[in-house]
N, C-alpha and C positions, 0 to 999 in steps of 0.2 A: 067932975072928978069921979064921983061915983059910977056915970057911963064909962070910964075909961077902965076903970077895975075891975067892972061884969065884962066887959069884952076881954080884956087880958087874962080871966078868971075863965074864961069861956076857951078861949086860944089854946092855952095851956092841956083844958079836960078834950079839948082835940086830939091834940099832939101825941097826948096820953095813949087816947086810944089808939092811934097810927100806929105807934109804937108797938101799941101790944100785939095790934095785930100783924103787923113785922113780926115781933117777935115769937107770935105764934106759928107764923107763914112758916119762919126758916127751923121753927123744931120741924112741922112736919115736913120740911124739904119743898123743893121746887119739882112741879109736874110737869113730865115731860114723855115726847114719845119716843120708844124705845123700840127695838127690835134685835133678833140673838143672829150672831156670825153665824151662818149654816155653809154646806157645801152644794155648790151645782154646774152648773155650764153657763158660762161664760164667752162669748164671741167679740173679738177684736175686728174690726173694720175701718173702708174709708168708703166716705159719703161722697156723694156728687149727682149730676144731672148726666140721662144718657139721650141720646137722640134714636127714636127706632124707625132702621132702615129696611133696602130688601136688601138681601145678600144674590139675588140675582134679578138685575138692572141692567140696561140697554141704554146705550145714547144710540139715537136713530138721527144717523146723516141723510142731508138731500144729494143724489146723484147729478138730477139733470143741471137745467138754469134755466131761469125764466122768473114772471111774475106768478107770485102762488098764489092762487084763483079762490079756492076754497081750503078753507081748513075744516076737517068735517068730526073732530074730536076736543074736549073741552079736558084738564087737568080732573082728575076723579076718577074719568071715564074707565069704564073696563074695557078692554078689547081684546082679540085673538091675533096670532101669527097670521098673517097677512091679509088683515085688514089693513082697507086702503085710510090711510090717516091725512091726506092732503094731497091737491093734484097741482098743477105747474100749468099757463098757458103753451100751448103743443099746436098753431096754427101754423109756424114757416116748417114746423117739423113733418105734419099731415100735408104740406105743397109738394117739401123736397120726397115723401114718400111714393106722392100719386108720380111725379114728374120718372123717379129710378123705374118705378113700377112699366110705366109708359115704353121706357127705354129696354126693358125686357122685351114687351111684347113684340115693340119694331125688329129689335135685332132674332126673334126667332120667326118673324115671319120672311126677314133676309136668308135666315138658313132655311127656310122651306124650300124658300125660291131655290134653292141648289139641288132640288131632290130632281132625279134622272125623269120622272113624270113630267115637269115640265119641259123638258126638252125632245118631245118627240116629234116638232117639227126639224130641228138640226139634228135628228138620229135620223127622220128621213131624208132629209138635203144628202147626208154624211153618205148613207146606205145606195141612194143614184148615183152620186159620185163615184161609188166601189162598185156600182154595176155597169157604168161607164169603159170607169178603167178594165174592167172585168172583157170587156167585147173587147176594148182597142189591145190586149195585152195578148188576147186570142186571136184576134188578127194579126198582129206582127209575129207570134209565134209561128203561125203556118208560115209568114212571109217568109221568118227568118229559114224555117225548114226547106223553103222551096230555091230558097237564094243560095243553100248548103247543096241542094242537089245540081245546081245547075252550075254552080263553082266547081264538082267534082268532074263535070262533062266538057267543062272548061269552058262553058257559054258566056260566064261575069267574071270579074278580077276579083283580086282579093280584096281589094277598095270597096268593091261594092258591099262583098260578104260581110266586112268588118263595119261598115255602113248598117246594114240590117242586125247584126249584133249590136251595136249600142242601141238600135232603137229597141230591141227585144228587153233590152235592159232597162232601158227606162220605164216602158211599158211596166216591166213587174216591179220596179219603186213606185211609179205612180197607184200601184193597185194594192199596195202593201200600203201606204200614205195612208188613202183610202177609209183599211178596213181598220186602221190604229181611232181615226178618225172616230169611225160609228163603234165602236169600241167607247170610246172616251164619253163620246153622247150617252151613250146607254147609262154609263157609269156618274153621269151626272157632273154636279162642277167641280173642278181642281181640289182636292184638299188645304192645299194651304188658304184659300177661299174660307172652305167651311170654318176651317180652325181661327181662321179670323173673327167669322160670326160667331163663334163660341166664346173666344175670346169676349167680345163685347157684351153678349150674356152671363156671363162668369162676374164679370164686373158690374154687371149692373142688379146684378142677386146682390152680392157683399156687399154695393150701395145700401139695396133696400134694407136688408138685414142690420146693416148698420143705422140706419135711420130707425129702426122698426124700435130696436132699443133701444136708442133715445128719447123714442116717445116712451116705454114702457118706463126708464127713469125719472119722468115727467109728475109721478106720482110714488111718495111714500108709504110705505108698506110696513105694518109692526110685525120685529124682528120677533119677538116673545107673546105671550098670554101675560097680561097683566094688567093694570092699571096706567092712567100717564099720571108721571109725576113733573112733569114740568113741561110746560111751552114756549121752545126755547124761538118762534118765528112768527110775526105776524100774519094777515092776510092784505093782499096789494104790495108787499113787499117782494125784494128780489131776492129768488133764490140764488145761491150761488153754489158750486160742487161741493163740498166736503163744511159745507154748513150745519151742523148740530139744529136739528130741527125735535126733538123730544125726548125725552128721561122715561121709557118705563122699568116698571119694579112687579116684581110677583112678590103679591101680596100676599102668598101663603109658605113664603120663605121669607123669615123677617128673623133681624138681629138685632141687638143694639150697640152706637155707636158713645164710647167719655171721654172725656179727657184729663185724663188724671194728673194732681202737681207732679210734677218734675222727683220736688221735696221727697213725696209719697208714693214712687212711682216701684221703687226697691221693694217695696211690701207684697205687690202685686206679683202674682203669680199664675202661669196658666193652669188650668182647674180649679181657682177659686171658685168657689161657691159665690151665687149673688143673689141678694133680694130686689123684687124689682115693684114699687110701687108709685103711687101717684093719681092725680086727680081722676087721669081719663077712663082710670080702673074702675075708681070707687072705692070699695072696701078691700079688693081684691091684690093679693101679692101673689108673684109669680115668680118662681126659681127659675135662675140659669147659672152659665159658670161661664168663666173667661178663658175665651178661645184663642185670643190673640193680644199680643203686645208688641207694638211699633218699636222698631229698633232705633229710632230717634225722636226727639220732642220740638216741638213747633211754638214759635213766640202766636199766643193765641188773648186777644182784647177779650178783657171780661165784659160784663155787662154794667159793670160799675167803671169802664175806661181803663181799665188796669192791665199791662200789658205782663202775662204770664207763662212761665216756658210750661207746655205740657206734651202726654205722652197719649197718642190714640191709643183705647183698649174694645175690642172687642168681645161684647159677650152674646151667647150662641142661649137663648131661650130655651128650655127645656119643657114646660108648659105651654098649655093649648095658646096658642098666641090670634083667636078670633077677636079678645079686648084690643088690638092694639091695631092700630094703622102707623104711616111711614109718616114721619115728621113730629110723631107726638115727642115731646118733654119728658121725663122719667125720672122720679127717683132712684137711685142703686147705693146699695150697700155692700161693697164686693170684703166678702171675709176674708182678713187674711189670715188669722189664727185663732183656734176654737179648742179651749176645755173642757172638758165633765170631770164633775166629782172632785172641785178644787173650790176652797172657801172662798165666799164671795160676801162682799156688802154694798149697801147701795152708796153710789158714790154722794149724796146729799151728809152721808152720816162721816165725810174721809174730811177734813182740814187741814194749812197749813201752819205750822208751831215748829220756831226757831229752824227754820230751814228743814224741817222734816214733818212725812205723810206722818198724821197724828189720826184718834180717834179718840169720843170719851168714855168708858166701858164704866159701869154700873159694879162699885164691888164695894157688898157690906151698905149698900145706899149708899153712897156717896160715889161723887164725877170721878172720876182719874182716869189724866192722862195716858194714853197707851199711845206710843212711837209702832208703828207698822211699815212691812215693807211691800210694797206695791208690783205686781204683776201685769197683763194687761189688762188695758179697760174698753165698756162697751159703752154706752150711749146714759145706762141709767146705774150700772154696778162697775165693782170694780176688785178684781181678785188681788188678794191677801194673802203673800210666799211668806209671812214672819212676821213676829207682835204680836197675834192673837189666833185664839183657841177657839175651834168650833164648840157654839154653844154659847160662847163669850155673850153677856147683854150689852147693846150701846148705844148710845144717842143717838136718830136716829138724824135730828135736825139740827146740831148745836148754833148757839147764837151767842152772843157777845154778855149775854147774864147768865151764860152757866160760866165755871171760875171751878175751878182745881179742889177736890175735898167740900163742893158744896152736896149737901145731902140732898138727894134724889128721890122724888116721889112720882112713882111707874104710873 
């Protein structure tokens, strides 16, 4: 019995002190941190991930067809305008080449053969023949003269005389024939000949030339200066015409690419200002602004499954862009609307009470509630259009043990 009355004797001189010290706590108030409504700049934004691309990018198609033999450039790689980036096997193409090539040389050495040089055996056949006719056309002329005088003395009939006229006559076609003859020789072969032979050589140049191309499309060629950003073709695989064979990007014209909710998408304007940071920086933020807004939004899967309407935005880097390469991840912060010189508090110190933006302001020591009207907000403050006066003191952290009129210790 006597243990049970030191211990309840003991209980009690506890209690006591609890008490007192309670009661001392709440004279001097509960301690708490505080901070005064000041005025300053405020920025309203929306957050997301941006993707940074080049704004000037090539897809390089393959022309020819065939098996693609070597690929002679790796995703990374830098390269120049017309560097060879891959070749094509080009053997039945190098056959039909030598084969048109071949058919040149025969058909001009068919039009050599037409040149008047080689015919000056048949210019001289041609040339005895006209000197032939030459004697026999000179003999029948005296004939005919002599067969004209002795018709006049009336020695021959007229049969006769008309006799020696036709041969007089033949005589000079035959010697006319003749000289058409070595004429011709001299001049070489026929035209419509020659034009034939040309014909076959006209044809068999746009052969080769058409071949000649086909081999030259046998290999890809980068269209730009820049980097590859993608390999869109294996090696031993078949090309085929208008196949997408690589992605390059110039790497020294770079943007970035978001996708902004749908929700959010109204706030966005072009010339927003954006901040742009993220791991691949480091410490480093880079400003740019938005260049561009897609006039329609795309059902795009998050990376949580979530299938979301969004809208592309471009934004156009206005700083040194050597931190970044094409495919990196990006934070952005794109502003949509930006204050100076408007009261601001940090939003830790704003709560909600009976359906309205509250805060607790410090007057006379003691809590009281103050109802505020709320402006936009940024990430860590949040401006204050009504309720409170710059200068104002307030709870900086309220928590569920501060209560209305409890006295305050700074």
């Amino acid at each position: 019995m006597k243990k049970k009355k030191i211990y309840w004797a003991i209980t009690i001189i506890i209690l006591g002190i609890v008490s007192g010290l309670i009661y001392v706590k709440m004279q001097d108030g509960q301690a708490v941190e505080t901070t005064v409504a000041e005025k300053g700049e405020i920025k309203q934004y929306i957050e997301d991930i941006a993707v940074v691309k080049s704004n000037k990018r090539q897809t390089v198609y393959i022309e020819g067809a065939g098996k693609i033999n070597n690929i002679k450039v790796n995703v990374g790689d830098y390269v120049k305008k017309g560097d060879v980036l891959l070749t094509m096997d080009k053997q039945d193409l190098e056959l039909k080449l030598k084969d048109a090539s071949a058919k040149i040389e025969a058909a001009k050495a068919q039009l050599a053969s037409t040149d008047s040089s080689n015919y000056v055996k048949k210019i001289e056949i041609a040339q005895a023949a006209v000197d032939s006719s030459k004697v026999n056309y000179e003999s029948i002329s005296r004939d005919l003269n002599n067969a004209k005088t002795l018709f006049e003395s009336g020695a021959i009939s007229q049969q006769e005389l008309n006799k020696a006229e036709d041969a007089y006559k033949t005589a000079e076609v035959t010697l006319k024939s003749a000289s058409l003859q070595v004429e011709d020789a001299k001049d070489g072969a026929p035209d419509y000949l020659k034009d034939g032979y040309m014909a076959v050589i006209e044809q068999a140049v746009i052969l080769r030339d058409s071949v000649m191309r086909e081999i030259e499309k046998q290999q890809v060629l980068a269209s730009i200066d820049g980097i590859i950003l993608e390999k869109l073709v294996d090696e031993n695989s078949i090309g085929v015409t208008g196949t997408a064979a690589f992605l390059i990007g110039d790497i020294k014209s770079l943007e970035l690419e978001g996708n902004i909710l749908s929700d959010d998408i109204y706030k966005v304007q072009i010339g927003n200002e954006v901040e742009v940071s993220g791991k691949a920086m480091g410490d480093s933020t880079l400003k740019g602004k938005v260049v561009k807004v897609a006039p329609e939004a795309k059902n795009i899967t998050s990376s949580l499954g979530v299938n979301q309407k969004r809208v592309s935005v471009t934004i156009e880097i206005d700083d040194d862009v050597n931190l970044l390469k094409p495919g990196y991840d990006l934070d952005i912060k794109i502003i949509t609307e930006m204050k100076s010189d408007t009261l601001v508090v940090p939003d830790s110190s704003v709560f909600d009470y009976k359906g309205n933006s509250c805060v607790f302001v410090v007057d006379s020591g003691k809590a009281v509630i103050r109802q505020i009207k709320k402006g936009i907000e940024s990430e860590k403050t949040i401006e204050v259009v009504g309720g409170l006066n710059e200068g104002d003191r307030i709870i900086l952290k309220p928590d569920n043990n501060i209560t209305e009129g409890m006295k305050i210790k700074l």
